[in-house]
C-alpha positions as CSV (number, residue, x, y, z in Angstrom):
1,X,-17.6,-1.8,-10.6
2,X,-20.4,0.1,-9.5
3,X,-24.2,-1.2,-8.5
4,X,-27.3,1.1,-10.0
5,X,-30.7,0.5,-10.0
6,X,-33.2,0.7,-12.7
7,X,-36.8,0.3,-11.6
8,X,-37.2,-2.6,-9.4
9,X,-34.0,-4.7,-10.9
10,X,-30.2,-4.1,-9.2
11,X,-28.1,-3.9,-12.2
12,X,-24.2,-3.4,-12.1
13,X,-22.2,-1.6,-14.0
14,X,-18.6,-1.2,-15.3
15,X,-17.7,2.2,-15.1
16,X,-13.8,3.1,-17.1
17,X,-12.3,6.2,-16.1
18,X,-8.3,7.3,-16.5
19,X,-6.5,7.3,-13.2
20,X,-5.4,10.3,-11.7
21,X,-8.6,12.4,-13.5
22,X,-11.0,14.2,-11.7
23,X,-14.4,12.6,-11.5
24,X,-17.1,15.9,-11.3
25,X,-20.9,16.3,-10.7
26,X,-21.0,17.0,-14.2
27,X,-19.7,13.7,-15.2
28,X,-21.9,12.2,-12.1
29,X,-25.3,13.8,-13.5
30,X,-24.4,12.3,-17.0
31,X,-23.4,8.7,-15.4
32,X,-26.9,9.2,-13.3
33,X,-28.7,10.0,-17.2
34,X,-27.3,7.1,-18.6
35,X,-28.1,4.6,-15.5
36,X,-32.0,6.0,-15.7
37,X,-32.0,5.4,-19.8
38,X,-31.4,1.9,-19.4
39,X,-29.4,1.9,-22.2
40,X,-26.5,-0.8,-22.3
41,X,-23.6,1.2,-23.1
42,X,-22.0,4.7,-22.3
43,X,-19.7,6.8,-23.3
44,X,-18.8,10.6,-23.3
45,X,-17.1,13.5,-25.4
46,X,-16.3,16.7,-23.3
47,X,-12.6,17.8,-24.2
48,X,-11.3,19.0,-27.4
49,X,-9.0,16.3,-27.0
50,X,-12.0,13.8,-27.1
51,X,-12.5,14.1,-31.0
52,X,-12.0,9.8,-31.6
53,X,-15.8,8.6,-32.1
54,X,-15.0,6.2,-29.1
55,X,-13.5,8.0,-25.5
56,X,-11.4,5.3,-24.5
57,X,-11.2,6.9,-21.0
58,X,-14.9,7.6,-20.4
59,X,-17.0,5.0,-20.7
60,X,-19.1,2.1,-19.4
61,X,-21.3,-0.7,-19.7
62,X,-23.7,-2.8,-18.0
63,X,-22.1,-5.7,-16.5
64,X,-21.1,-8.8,-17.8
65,X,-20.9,-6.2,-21.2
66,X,-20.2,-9.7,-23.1
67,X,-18.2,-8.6,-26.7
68,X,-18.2,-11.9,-29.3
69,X,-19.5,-14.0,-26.1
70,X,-16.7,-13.1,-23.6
71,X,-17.0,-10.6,-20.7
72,X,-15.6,-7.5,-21.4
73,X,-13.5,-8.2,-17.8
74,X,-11.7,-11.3,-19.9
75,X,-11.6,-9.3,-22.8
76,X,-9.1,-6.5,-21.2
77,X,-7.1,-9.0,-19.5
78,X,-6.3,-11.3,-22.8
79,X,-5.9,-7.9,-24.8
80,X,-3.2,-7.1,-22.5
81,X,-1.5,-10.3,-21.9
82,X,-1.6,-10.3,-25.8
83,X,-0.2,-6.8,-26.4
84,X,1.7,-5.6,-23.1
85,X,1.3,-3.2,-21.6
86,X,2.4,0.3,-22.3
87,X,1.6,3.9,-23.4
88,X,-1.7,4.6,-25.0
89,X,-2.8,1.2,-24.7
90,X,-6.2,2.5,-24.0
91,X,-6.5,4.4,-27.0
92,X,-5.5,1.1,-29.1
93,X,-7.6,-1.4,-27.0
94,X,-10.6,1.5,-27.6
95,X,-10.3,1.7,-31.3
96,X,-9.5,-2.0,-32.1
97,X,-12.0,-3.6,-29.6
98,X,-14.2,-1.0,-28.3
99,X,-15.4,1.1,-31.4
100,X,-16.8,-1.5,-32.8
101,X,-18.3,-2.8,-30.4
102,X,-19.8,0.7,-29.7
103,X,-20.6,1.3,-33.2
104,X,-22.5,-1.6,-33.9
105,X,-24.5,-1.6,-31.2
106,X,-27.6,0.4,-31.0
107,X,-28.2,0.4,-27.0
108,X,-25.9,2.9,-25.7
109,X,-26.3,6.9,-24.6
110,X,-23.2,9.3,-25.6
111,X,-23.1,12.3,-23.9
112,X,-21.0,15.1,-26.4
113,X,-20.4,18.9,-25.8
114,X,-18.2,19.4,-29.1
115,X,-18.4,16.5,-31.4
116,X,-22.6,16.0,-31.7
117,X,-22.3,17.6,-35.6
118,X,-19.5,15.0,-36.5
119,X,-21.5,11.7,-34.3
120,X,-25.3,12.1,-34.4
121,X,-25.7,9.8,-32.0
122,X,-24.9,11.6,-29.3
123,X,-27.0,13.4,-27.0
124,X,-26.0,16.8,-25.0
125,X,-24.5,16.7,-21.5
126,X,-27.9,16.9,-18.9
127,X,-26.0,19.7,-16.6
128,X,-24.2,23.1,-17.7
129,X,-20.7,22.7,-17.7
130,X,-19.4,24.7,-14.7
131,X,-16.5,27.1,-15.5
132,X,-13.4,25.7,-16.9
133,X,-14.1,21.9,-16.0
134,X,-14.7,18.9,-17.9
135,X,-15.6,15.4,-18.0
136,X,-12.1,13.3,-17.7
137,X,-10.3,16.7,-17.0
138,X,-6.7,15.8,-15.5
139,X,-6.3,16.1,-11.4
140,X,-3.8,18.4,-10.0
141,X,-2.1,15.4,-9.3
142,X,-1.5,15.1,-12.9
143,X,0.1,18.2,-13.0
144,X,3.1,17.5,-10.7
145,X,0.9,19.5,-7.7
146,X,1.6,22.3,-10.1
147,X,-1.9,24.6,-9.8
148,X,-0.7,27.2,-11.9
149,X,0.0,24.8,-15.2
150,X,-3.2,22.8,-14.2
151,X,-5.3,25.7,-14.6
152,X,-3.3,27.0,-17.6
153,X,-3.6,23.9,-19.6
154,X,-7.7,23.9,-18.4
155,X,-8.1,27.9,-19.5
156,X,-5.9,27.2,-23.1
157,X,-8.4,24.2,-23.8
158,X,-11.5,26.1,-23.0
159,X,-10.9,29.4,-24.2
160,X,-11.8,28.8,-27.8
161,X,-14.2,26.2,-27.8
162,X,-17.8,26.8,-27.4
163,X,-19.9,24.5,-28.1
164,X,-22.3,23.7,-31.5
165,X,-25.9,24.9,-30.6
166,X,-26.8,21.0,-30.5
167,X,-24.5,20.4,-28.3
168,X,-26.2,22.4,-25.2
169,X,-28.5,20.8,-23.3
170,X,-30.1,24.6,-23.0
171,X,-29.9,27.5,-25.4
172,X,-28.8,29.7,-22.8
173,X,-25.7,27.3,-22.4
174,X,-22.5,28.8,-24.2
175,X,-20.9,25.3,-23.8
176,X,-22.5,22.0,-24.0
């Protein structure tokens, strides 16, 4: 949970993220963008791998973030009590719960480097993205302590994707 400020009124806000991933200024300065919009919701697209119109693992929401009258807090826990636990849970409770939520509601801010042409909702990243990095990008942790594959898995992702011209927040950009 994290406390922002809009204006004069505290406002708190759920923030998602997947464990052991990296959290960088890039994905700060987008957070920070979305906190001064005001907008309800957030979510962003900075990966090839984050193609799905909803990011199960980057998102967030201004708090209670209430979905069919519930909190969104209650939601999780009687998702998983209903369904276990277990791999890629995040990706179903994002697509069965989430995305429609999302998709229905008009208050939210989506940040996208790739995906912008297939989602027009979205809006480009407010910072250059700095090297090979990304929002959600894995921590070396991930990666067994293993620098070398951590930074060949970042290179191989990155290499050929550039990013759509509406995609950059900056025409001098070469990926959004």
């Amino acid at each position: 949970m994290f406390t922002g400020t809009k204006g004069d009124s505290k406002r708190r806000r759920i923030i998602v993220r997947e464990a052991g991933h990296d959290v960088i200024q890039r994905e700060v300065d987008a957070v920070k963008h979305w906190i001064m919009s005001g907008k309800q919701l957030h979510s962003m697209r900075d990966s090839v791998l984050h193609s799905r119109p909803f990011n199960s693992r980057l998102w967030g929401c201004i708090a209670p973030c209430e979905i069919q009258g519930s909190p969104i807090v209650e939601v999780v826990k009687d998702f998983l009590e209903k369904h276990q636990a277990h791999v890629r849970t995040d990706e179903w409770f994002g697509s069965t719960v989430m995305l429609p939520y999302f998709t229905w509601n008009n208050d939210k801010l989506t940040h996208d480097s790739l995906f912008c042409m297939d989602w027009q909702d979205s809006l480009p990243f407010p910072t250059e993205r700095n090297g090979i990095e990304f929002a959600g990008q894995p921590s070396l942790s991930w990666y067994g302590g293993n620098e070398e594959l951590a930074m060949k898995m970042h290179r191989g992702e990155w290499l050929c994707s550039s990013s759509p011209y509406r995609c950059r927040g900056s025409s001098s950009w070469r990926r959004g």
